[in-house]
C-alpha positions as CSV (number, residue, x, y, z in Angstrom):
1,X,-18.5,-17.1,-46.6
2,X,-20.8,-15.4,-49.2
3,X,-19.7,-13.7,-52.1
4,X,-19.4,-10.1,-51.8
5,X,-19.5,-10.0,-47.9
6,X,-17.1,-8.6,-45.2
7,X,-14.7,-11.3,-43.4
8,X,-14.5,-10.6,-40.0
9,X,-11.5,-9.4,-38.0
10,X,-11.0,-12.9,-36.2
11,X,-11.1,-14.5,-40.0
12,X,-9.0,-11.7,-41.6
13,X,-6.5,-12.4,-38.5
14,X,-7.3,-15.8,-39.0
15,X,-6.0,-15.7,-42.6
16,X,-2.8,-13.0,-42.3
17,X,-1.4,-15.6,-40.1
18,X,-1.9,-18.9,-42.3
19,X,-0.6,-16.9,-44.9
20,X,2.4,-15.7,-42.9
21,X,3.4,-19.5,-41.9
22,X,4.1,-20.4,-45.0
23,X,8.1,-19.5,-46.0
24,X,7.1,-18.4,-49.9
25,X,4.2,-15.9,-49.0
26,X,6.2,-14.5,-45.9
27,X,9.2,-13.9,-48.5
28,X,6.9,-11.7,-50.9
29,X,5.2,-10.0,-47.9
30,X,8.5,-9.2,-46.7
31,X,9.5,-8.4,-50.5
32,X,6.9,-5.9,-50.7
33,X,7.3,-4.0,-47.4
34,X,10.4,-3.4,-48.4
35,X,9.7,-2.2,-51.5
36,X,7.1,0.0,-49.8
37,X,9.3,1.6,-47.3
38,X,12.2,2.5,-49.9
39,X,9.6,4.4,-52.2
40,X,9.5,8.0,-50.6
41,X,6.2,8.9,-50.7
42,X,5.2,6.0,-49.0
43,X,7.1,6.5,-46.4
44,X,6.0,10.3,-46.0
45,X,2.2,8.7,-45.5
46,X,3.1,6.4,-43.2
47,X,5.5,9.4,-41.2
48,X,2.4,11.3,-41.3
49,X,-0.3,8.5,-40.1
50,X,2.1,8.3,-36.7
51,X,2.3,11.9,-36.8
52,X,-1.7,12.0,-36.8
53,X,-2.3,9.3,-34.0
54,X,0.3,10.8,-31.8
55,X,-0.9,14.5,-31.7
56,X,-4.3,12.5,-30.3
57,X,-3.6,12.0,-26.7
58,X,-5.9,9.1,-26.4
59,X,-4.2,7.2,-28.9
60,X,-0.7,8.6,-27.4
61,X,-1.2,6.7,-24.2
62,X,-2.6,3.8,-26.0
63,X,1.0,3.7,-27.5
64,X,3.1,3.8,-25.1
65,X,1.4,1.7,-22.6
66,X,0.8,-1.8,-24.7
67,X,2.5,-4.8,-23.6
68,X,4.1,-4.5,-26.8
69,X,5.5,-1.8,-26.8
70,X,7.3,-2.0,-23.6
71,X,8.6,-5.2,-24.4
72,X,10.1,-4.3,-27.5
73,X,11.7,-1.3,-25.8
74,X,12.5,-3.8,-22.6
75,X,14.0,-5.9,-25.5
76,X,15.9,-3.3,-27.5
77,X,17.5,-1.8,-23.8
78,X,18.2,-5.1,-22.2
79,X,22.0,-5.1,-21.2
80,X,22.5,-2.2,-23.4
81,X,24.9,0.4,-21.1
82,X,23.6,4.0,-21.1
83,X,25.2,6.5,-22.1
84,X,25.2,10.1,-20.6
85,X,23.5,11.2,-23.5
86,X,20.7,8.3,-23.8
87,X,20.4,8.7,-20.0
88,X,19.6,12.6,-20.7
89,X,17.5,11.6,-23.8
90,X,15.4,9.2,-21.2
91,X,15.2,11.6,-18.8
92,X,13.6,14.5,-21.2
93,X,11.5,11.6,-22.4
94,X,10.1,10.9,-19.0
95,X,9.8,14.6,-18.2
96,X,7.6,15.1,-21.6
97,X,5.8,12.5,-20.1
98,X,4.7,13.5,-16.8
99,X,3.7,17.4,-18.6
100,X,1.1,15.6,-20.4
101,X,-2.2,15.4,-18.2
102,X,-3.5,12.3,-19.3
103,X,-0.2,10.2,-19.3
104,X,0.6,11.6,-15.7
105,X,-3.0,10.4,-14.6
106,X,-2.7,7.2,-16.2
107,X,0.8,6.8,-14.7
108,X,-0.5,7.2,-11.1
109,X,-4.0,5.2,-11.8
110,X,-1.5,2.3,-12.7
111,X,1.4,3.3,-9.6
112,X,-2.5,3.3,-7.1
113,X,-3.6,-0.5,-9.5
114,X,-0.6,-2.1,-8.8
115,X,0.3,-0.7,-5.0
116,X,1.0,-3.8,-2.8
117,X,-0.1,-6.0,-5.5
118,X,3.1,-7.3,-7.4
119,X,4.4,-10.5,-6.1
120,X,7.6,-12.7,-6.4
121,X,6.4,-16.5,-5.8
122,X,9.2,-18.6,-5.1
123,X,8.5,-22.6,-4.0
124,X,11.7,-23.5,-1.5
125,X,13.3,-26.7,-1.2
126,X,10.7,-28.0,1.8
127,X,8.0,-27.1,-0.5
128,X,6.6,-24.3,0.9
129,X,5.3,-21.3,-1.4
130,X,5.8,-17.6,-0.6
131,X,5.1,-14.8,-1.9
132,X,7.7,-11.8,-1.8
133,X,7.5,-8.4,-2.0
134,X,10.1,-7.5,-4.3
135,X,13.0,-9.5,-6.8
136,X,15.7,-8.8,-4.4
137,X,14.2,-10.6,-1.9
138,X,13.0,-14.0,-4.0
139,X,17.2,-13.6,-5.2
140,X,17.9,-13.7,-1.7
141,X,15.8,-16.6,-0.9
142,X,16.6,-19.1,-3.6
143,X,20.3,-18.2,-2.2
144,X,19.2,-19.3,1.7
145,X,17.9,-22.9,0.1
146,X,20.8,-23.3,-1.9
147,X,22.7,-22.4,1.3
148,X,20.8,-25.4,3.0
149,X,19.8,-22.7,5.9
150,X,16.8,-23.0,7.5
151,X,14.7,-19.6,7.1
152,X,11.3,-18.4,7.1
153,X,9.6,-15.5,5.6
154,X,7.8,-12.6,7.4
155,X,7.3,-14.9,10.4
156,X,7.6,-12.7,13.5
157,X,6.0,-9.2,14.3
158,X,8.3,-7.0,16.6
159,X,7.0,-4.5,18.8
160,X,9.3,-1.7,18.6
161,X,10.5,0.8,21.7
162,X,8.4,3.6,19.7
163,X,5.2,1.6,19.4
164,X,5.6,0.7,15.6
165,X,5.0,-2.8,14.7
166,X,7.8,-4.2,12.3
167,X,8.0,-6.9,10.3
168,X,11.4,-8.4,9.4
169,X,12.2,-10.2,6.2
170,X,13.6,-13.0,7.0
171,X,14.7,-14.9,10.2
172,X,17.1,-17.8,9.9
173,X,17.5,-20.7,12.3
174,X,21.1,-21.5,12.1
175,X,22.0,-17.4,12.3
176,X,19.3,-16.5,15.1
177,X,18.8,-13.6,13.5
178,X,16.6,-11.8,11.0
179,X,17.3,-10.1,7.7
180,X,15.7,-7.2,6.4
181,X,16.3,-6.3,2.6
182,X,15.9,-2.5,1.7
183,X,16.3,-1.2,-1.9
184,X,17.3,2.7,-2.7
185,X,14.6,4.8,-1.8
186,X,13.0,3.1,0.8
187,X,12.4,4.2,4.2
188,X,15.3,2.3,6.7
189,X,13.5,4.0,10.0
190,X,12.1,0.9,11.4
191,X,15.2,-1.3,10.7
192,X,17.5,1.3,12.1
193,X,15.1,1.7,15.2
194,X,14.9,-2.4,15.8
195,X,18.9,-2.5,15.7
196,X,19.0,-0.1,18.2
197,X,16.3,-2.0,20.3
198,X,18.9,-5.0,20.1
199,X,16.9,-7.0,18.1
200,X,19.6,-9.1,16.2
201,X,18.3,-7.8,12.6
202,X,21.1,-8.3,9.5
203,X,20.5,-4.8,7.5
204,X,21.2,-5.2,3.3
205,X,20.9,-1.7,1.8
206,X,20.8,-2.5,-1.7
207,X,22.6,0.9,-3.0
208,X,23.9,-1.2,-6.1
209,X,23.7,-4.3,-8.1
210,X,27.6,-4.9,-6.9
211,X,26.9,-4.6,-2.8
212,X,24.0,-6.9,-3.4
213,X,25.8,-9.5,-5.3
214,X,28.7,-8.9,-2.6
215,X,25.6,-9.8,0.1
216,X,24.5,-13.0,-1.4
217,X,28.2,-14.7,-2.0
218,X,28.7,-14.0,1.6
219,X,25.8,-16.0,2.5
220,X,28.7,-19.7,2.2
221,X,31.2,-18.1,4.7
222,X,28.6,-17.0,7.1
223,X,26.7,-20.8,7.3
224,X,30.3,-22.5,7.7
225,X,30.8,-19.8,10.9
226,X,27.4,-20.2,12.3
């Protein structure tokens, strides 16, 4: 690099980070942050820095919408119990949210991105590869393998007495029967109508981590009586 001229972001990034590998320069870096946050007036500029960038709503959103940010705050709340208060706190938080125009039309620009698109790949004992539509169901189907029960997913489309197609979840062999896995919130209509049709469907309504854990020890007892 010439004297005088301007390293570029990859070679400043380049740099912070062979600097920060090695244990005596990471000690004074963290040294002098220190020193920097306990002196008040540096701490009033930064305050007023985050202040600046989050009255600017483009720059808001940036913020709360990095892949860093919500894994430090997935991090930070991970097996934490809430709290009424910190549920209330959350829930004003959300509200705040949703008043803001740009953060409500980015919210539903990424609910419309990833509609239908998230997937739960799970590769079973015979090899075979799906992909499911939610974590619930990939729990439930590494529990059927372990089981030693042979299932399959999605594999049958029933024509319902109302003319509504419906898919079930899963079928297993040894049952003769399918399973259908609904989570809170979900629409049960076409399970509900399918039972009454006398299709032989197993119905898990997931209303709670507890019922659902309850669902998949069961899963033992009902192999040994089928």
């Amino acid at each position: 690099m010439r004297a005088g001229s301007v390293p570029r972001p990859e070679s400043r990034a380049q740099a912070s980070r062979a600097l920060w590998a090695r244990p005596d320069m990471r000690v004074r870096m963290m040294t002098a942050q220190r020193a920097a946050v306990a002196r008040l007036d540096e701490r009033a500029r930064k305050s007023a820095v985050v202040r600046a960038n989050w009255a600017r709503p483009e720059i808001r959103a940036r913020m709360l919408h990095t892949p860093r940010t919500k894994e430090k705050i997935s991090r930070t709340m991970k097996g934490k119990p809430k709290s009424e208060q910190m549920r209330a706190k959350l829930s004003a938080t959300l509200r705040r949210r949703l008043e803001d125009p740009i953060l409500r039309q980015l919210a539903v620009e990424r609910v419309l991105a990833n509609a239908g698109s998230r997937r739960y790949e799970f590769l079973d004992r015979k090899g075979r590869l799906h992909n499911l539509r939610s974590q619930p169901e990939r729990q439930y189907a590494e529990a059927l393998d372990r089981a030693g029960l042979d299932w399959w997913y999605e594999r049958d489309r029933l024509l319902l007495s109302t003319g509504v197609v419906y898919v079930p979840d899963f079928y297993v062999e040894q049952w003769a029967s399918y399973v259908e896995i609904k989570g809170r919130g979900f629409s049960t209509e076409k399970t509900e109508q399918a039972i009454r049709d006398g299709h032989p469907v197993l119905f898990i309504h997931i209303t709670g981590t507890a019922m659902f854990s309850a669902a998949l020890r069961f899963l033992a007892p009902l192999r040994a009586r089928a």
